[in-house]
N, C-alpha and C positions, 0 to 999 in steps of 0.2 A: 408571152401569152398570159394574159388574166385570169388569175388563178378563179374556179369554178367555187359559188357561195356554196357552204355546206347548208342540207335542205333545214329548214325554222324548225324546229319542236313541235310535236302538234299542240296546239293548247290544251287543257286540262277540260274533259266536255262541261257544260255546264246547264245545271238543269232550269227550264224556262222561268222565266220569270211570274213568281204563285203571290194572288191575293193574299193579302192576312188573314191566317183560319178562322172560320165565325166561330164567335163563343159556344155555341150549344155545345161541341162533344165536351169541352173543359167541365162545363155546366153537369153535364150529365155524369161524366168520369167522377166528381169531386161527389154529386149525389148517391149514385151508385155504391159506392166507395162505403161510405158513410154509413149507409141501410145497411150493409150485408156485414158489417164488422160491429158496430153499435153495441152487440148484445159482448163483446171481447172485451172491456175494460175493463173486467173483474177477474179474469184468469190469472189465478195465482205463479207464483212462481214454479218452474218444473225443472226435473231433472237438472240439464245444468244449467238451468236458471241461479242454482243457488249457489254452487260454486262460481260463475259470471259473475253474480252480481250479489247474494246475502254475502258471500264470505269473499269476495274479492275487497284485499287491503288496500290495493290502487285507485277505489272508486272513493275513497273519505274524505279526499281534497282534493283540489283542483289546483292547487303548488304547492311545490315543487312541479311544473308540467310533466318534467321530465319523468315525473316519477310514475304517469297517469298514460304517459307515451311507452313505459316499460312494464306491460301487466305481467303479471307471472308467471313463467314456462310452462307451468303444470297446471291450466286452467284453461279453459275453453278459448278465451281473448289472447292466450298468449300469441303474440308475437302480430297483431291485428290490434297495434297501437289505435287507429282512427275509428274503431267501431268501439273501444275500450274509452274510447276520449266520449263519443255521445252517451254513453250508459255514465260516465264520472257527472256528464251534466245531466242527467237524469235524477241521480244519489241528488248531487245538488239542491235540485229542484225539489225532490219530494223524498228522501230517503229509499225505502223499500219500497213504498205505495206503488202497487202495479199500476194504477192510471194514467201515469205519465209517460211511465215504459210504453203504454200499449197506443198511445195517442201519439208517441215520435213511431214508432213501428209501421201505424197507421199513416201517415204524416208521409213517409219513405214510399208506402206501396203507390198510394196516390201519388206521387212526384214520378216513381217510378212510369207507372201506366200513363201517365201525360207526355214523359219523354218519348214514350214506346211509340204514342201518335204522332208525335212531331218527326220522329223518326221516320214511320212509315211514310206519312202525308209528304216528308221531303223525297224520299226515296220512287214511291211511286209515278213524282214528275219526272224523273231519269227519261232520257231516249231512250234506253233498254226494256220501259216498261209504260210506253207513252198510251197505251190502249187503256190503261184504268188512268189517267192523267185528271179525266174530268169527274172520275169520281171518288181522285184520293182522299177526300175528307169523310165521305163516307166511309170506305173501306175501311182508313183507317181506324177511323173513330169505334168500327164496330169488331176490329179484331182486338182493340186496347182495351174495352167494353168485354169481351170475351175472357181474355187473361186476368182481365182485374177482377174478375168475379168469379173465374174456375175455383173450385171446392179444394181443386188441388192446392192453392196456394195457404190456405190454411197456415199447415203446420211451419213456413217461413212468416206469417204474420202474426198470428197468434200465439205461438211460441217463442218467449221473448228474445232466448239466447238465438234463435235464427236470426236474429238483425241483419248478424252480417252475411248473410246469403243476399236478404233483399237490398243492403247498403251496397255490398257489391254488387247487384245487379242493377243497383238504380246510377251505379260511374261505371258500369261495363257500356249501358246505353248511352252515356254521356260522352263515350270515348268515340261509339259508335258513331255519335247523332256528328262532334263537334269535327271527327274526320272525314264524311260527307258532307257539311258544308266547306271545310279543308280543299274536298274533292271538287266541287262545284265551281268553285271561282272566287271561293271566299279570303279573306286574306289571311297571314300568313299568322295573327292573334289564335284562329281557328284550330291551326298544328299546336298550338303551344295548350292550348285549350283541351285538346287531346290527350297531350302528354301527360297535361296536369293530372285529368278524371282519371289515365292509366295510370298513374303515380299513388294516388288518392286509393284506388280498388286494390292495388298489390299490398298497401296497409289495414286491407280491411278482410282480404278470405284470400288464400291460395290458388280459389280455381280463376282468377285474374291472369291466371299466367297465360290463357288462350286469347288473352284478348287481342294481341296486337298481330296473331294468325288468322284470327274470323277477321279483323279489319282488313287484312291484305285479300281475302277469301271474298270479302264484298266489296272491295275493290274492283276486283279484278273480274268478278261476277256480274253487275250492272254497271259500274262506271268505266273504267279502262279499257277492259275487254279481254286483257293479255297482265298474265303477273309481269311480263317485263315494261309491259307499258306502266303499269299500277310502280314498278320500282322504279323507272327513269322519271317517269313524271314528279313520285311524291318520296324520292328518297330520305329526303331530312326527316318526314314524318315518321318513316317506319323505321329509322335509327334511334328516332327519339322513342317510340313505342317500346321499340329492341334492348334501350338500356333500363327501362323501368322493373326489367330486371335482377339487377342487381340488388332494386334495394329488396325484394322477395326473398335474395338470398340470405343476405344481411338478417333479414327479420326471423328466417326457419331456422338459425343457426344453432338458438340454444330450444328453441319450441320443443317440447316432449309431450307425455299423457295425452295424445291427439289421436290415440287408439290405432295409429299408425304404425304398422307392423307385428301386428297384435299375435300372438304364439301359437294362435289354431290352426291358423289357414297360412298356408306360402304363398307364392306368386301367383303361382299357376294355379293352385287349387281357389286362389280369389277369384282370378281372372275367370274359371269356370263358374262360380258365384255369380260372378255380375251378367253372366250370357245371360242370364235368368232376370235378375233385375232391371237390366235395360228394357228386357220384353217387358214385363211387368210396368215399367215406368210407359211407356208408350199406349197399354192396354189402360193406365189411369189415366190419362191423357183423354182417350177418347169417351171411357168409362168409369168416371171417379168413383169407386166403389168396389171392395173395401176400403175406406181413407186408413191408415193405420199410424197412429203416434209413435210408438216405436217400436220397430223390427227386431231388435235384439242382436248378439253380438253375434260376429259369424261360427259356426261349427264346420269341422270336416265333411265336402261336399262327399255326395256316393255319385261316381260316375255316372251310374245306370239310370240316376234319378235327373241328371242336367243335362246329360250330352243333347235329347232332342233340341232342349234350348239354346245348346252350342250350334245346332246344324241350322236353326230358324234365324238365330244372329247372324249370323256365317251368310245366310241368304239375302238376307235385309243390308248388310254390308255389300255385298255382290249386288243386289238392284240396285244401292244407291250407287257404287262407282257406275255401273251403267247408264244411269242417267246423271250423270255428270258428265259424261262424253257426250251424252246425247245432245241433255239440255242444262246445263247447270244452273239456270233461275228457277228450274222444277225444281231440282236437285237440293236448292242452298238453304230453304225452312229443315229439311231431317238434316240436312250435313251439319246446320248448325244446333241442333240437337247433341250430335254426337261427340262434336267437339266441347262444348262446355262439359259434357259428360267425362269426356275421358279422363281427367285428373283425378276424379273419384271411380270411376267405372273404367278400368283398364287393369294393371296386373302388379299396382299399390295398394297391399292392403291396407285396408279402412276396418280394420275387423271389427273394432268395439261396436260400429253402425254400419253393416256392407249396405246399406238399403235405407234411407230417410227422403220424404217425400219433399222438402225443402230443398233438394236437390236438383229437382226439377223446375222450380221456378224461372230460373232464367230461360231454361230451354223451353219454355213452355211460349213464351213467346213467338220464337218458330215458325212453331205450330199454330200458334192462332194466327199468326199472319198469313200463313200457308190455306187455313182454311177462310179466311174472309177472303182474302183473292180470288181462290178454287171456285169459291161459292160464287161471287159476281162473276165470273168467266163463264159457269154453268148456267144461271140461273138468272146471272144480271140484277136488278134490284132486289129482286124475289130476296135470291139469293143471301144478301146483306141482311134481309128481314128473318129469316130461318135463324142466321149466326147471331141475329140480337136476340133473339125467343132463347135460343140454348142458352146464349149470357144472364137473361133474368133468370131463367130455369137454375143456372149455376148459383146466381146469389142466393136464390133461397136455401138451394142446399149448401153455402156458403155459412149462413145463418144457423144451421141445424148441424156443420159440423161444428162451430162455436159454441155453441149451448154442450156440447159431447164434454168441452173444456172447463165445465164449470166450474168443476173442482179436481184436486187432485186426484180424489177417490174415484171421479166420475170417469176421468179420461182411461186411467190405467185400469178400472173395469171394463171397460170398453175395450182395451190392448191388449188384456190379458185372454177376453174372450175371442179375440177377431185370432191371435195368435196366442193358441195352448202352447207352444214350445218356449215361450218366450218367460226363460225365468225371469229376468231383471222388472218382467212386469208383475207376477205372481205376489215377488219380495214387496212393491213398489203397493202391491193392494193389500198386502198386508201387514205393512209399516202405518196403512191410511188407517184401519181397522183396528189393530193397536193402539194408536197416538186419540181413537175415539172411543178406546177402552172396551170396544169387543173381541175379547179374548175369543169367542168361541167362533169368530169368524176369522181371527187374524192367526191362530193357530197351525190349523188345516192349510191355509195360503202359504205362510212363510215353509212348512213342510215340505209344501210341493215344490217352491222354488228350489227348495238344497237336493231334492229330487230330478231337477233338472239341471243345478250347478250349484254340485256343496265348497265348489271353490272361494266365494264372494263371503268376505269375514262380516260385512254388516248385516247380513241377513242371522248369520250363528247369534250376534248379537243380539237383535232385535228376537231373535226367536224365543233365546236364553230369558230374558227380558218378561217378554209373553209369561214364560211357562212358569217362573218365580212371580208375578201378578196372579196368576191361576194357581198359588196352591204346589206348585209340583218343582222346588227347587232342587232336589237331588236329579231328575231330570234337565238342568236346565245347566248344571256344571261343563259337563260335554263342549255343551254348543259355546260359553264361555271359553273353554279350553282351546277349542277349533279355531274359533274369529281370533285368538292371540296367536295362535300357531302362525294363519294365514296370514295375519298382520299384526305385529306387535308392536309395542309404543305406543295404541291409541287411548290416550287418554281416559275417554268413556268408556272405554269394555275395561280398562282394570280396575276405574273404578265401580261399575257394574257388579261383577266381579268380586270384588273385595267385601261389597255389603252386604253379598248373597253369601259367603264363606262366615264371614260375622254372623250371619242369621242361620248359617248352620254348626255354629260353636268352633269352627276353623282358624283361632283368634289371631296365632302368626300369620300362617298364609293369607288373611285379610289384611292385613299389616304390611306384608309387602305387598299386595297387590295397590294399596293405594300409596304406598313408597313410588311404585312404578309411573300410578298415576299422576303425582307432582313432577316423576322425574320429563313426563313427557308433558308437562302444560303447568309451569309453575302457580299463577296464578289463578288456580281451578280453587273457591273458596269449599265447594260441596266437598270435592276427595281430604282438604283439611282439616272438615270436620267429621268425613268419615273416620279419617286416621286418629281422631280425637277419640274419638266413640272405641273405636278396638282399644289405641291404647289404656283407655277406663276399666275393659274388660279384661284386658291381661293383668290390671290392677299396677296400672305407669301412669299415676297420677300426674306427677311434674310432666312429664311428655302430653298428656294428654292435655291439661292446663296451656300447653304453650301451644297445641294443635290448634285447639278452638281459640286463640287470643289470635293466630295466623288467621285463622278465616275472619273473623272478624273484623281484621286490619282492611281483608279484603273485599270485605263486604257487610258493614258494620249492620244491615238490617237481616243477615243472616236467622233466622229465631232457633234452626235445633241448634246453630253453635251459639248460641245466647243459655238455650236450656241445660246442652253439654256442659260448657264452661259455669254455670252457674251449679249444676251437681258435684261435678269435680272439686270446686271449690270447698261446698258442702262436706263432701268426702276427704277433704284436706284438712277441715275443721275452719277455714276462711269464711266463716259464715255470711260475717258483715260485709265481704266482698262479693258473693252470691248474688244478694238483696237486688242489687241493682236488673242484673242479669235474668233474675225473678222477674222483677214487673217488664223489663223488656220484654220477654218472652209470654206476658201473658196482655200485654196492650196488644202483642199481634194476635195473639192466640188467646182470646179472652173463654173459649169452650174446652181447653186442655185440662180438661181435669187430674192429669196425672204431675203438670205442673202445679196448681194449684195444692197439690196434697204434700209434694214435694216442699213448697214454700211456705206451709202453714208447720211443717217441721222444725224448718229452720230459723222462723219465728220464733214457734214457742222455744225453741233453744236459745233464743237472743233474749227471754222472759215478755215477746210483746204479744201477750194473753189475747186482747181483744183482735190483732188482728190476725192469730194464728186461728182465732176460734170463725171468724169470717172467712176465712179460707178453707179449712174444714166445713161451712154449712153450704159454702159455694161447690166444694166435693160434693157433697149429700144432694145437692139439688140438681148439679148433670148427674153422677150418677148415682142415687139412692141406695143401691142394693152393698155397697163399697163395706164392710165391715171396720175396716182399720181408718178408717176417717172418723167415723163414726167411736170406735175407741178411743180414738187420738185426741176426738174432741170432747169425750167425757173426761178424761185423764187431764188435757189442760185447764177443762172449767173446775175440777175437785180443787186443784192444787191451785187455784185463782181463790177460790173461797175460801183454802186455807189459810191462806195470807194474812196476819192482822193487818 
């Protein structure tokens, strides 16, 4: 008997065969695009813009590669080699100059929102979804139109160190786009093409690691029907997705300071944190407003203040499993919500940031696909016209949350106000206020910050700092005292520190505090000639002589260790060796009149009358009322007349 053929495979469905999209949406996405970010390529660098990228050592060269592929564990790019390799060609290109930064940033979201259409546009011709077939290029076009222009996206575009949210989301969609034509009937370059874009995102952010579940999730959602058809059909793909894994682990291995596992909050008390932000994130979704730059670190939740928001999550969880039995193409815009969320929004604390609106960018897609569909299904063209009005309405205010970023001062007034609890912005507006020399604004701010967390040692500093510019240095000890306490070794608070002790006759303990300061940043030239300056004062000539000849070495246009080293000398009896160190210090400083008075001294002690008596009238003429110049330069001119 002839054995019975086993039944054929089904083939893999494949979606109809689609015209080439007309230009307009590209056209339009690429203009759009462009208007609503325009006024962003002057936003300075933030928060950890400057550790990313003013102080990342791996952005200086582009070889050693390896070295640019290895950023450093304790920095926002660590372990996110391929978002660390565009910001090295950034440095490249333009150094620090944020214009470059913000025109690849830019560059990314447009690429992004183009794949987003291409994606949907292929997606929509599925049999699963053949009712909007004739009009996927609309749809599309106007939910990609919609996300590229939510206000929500903001802080992943305009804030530079977000790249890698929008990097990853523009190879999450890639991995997306290249496994549905994978699914379709594409050939087999398509899987590998996949694996690549999920290879590519796992070196660029962590929450990559959902990708290759929402693949199987839209699989099995519009194309297959069944997760076991979605695995028999395309098993090599979702092996190959499955091990792109690994290298994610590879990379988190040595990753640290990523505010993960932060000391405030546990598991559970995050995962009660997040019921709240989820909601929150869903409510700026449909209502961008408040935008907030940044949240602040977590604090211990109060039960009585979260649990409603635990029981409305809890609900919205429970609708969505329900309509996922129902209908899971209603279902799959919030399920995929939820899932790019969960790696940050689940029961890992994030504590340094439980809440960042960059967060939500990829998930934001979703939802605009969700709602250009919903719309044409209700509404039919109408429909599509409402969802483009809201997309302009976005850009504008797209525009206007931009201009919020002008400056640093401008964004964390904005942060500080939208959120009073949030010290890290208080410190942040009043570090602006300081560095613009109004004490009397920057005082009051830094106060309030150690009032909401006197834990953070640069605020003690910056404050210490303030209140010695204002006049009030026995006040300002303390705060000095605290930022070393809470951190010690940092270089600038000991030598902060050390100067202010010198300026209150403290002459050891300034001595070692800028002992401290070398021992943690050797070539720091300022603490070498602090340490010069005390040593003068304790009356350690040679040590002080060799202080300022260190600074010097390291920074030969130094001018107080030019004037230091040129007194000291003075005070060695070195005269002739002074001289030089004199006119250095007064070609930079030609208005110094205490150098000036100092050098027509040691003049007339070398016997050069005329030009000790030029440096004396150059005293008199800044400042006139000077007594002892004025003697010094009678007494040289008598003793010049005496001369036969």
């Amino acid at each position: 008997m002839d054995a019975v053929p086993a039944p054929a495979e089904p083939p893999a469905p494949a979606a109809p065969a689609r015209p080439r999209a007309p230009w307009w949406p590209w056209v339009i996405l690429l203009l759009a695009g462009v208007a609503a970010y325009a006024n962003s390529f002057r936003v300075p660098l933030l928060l950890d813009d400057i550790a990313s990228i003013a102080e990342n050592p791996s952005l200086r060269r582009l070889w050693p590669l390896s070295a640019v592929l290895s950023p450093p564990a304790d920095v926002g790019l660590g372990g996110r080699p391929l978002a660390n390799l565009t910001f090295a060609l950034n440095y490249a290109a333009g150094g620090t100059a944020v214009a470059g930064y913000h025109a690849v940033n830019l560059a990314i979201h447009l690429a992004a929102a183009a794949l987003l259409f291409a994606l949907l546009r292929r997606a929509l011709a599925l049999p699963a979804l053949a009712r909007f077939s004739d009009r996927a290029v609309e749809i599309a076009a106007a939910a990609a139109l919609l996300w590229l222009l939510h206000p929500l996206q903001t802080n992943a575009v305009t804030y530079l160190s977000q790249r890698t949210e929008a990097l990853m989301a523009l190879l999450y969609l890639a991995t997306l786009y290249a496994s549905l034509r994978a699914a379709t009937g594409g050939s087999a370059r398509w899987q590998i093409a996949a694996v690549a874009a999920c290879l590519a995102g796992m070196a660029t952010k962590e929450v990559m690691v959902t990708a290759p579940v929402v693949v199987l999730l839209f699989d099995r959602t519009f194309v297959a029907g069944s997760f076991r058809a979605a695995w028999t059909q395309r098993r090599s793909l979702y092996l190959g997705l499955a091990a792109t894994w690994a290298l994610l682990v590879f990379l988190l291995a040595d990753v640290h300071e990523r505010g993960v596992g932060y000391a405030a909050v546990n598991a559970w008390q995050y995962a009660l944190l997040e019921c709240r932000v989820v909601l929150l994130y869903l409510k700026l979704a449909v209502w961008p407003s408040p935008l907030v730059f940044d949240y602040g670190p977590a604090v211990a939740p109060v039960v009585s203040e979260l649990w409603p928001f635990a029981v409305g999550l809890a609900a919205v969880l429970v609708g969505l499993a329900w309509l996922w039995r129902r209908s899971p193409r209603l279902a799959f815009p919030l399920l995929w919500v939820f899932a790019v969320l969960a790696p940050t929004s689940s029961f890992v604390p994030v504590g340094a940031q439980p809440m960042a609106e960059s967060r939500m960018y990829l998930p934001l897609a979703g939802l605009a696909a969700g709602a250009a569909v919903g719309a044409y299904a209700w509404l039919g063209r109408r429909g599509l016209a409402v969802v483009a009005a809201l997309a302009v309405a976005g850009g504008f205010a797209t525009r206007a949350r931009n201009h919020d970023y002008r400056s640093a001062l401008a964004i964390w007034t904005d942060t500080a106000a939208k959120v009073p609890t949030n010290a890290r912005a208080f410190a942040s507006v009043g570090a602006g206020w300081l560095e613009a020399g109004k004490l009397e604004h920057a005082i009051p701010l830094l106060q309030r910050a150690l009032q909401l967390d006197p834990r953070v040692a640069e605020v003690h500093n910056n404050l210490a700092t303030a209140l010695v510019d204002a006049g009030r240095p026995a006040d300002a000890v303390d705060h000095f005292t605290a930022a070393l306490k809470l951190k010690p070794g940092v270089a600038s608070t000991h030598y902060n520190f050390g100067n202010l002790l010198l300026q209150l006759g403290r002459v050891p303990e300034a001595i070692a505090q800028q002992q401290q300061a070398l021992v943690a940043r050797a070539a720091f030239p300022e603490a070498h000639c602090a340490l010069g300056n005390a040593y003068a004062a304790a009356g350690r000539g040679p040590d002080a002589i060799g202080a300022f000849r260190a600074a010097l070495a390291l920074q030969p246009a130094l001018l107080p260790a030019h004037y230091g080293l040129a007194t000291a000398l003075s005070v060695a009896g070195q005269l002739a060796e002074a001289v030089p160190h004199f006119e250095a210090t007064l070609r930079g400083a030609p208005g110094a009149w205490e150098a000036h008075f100092a050098f027509g001294n040691v003049l007339a002690q070398l016997g050069r009358s005329d030009e000790a008596l030029a440096r004396y009238d150059e005293v008199l003429r800044l400042n006139p009322g000077y007594a002892p110049a004025a003697a010094n330069r009678e007494a040289v001119r008598r003793a010049a007349l005496s001369v036969p």
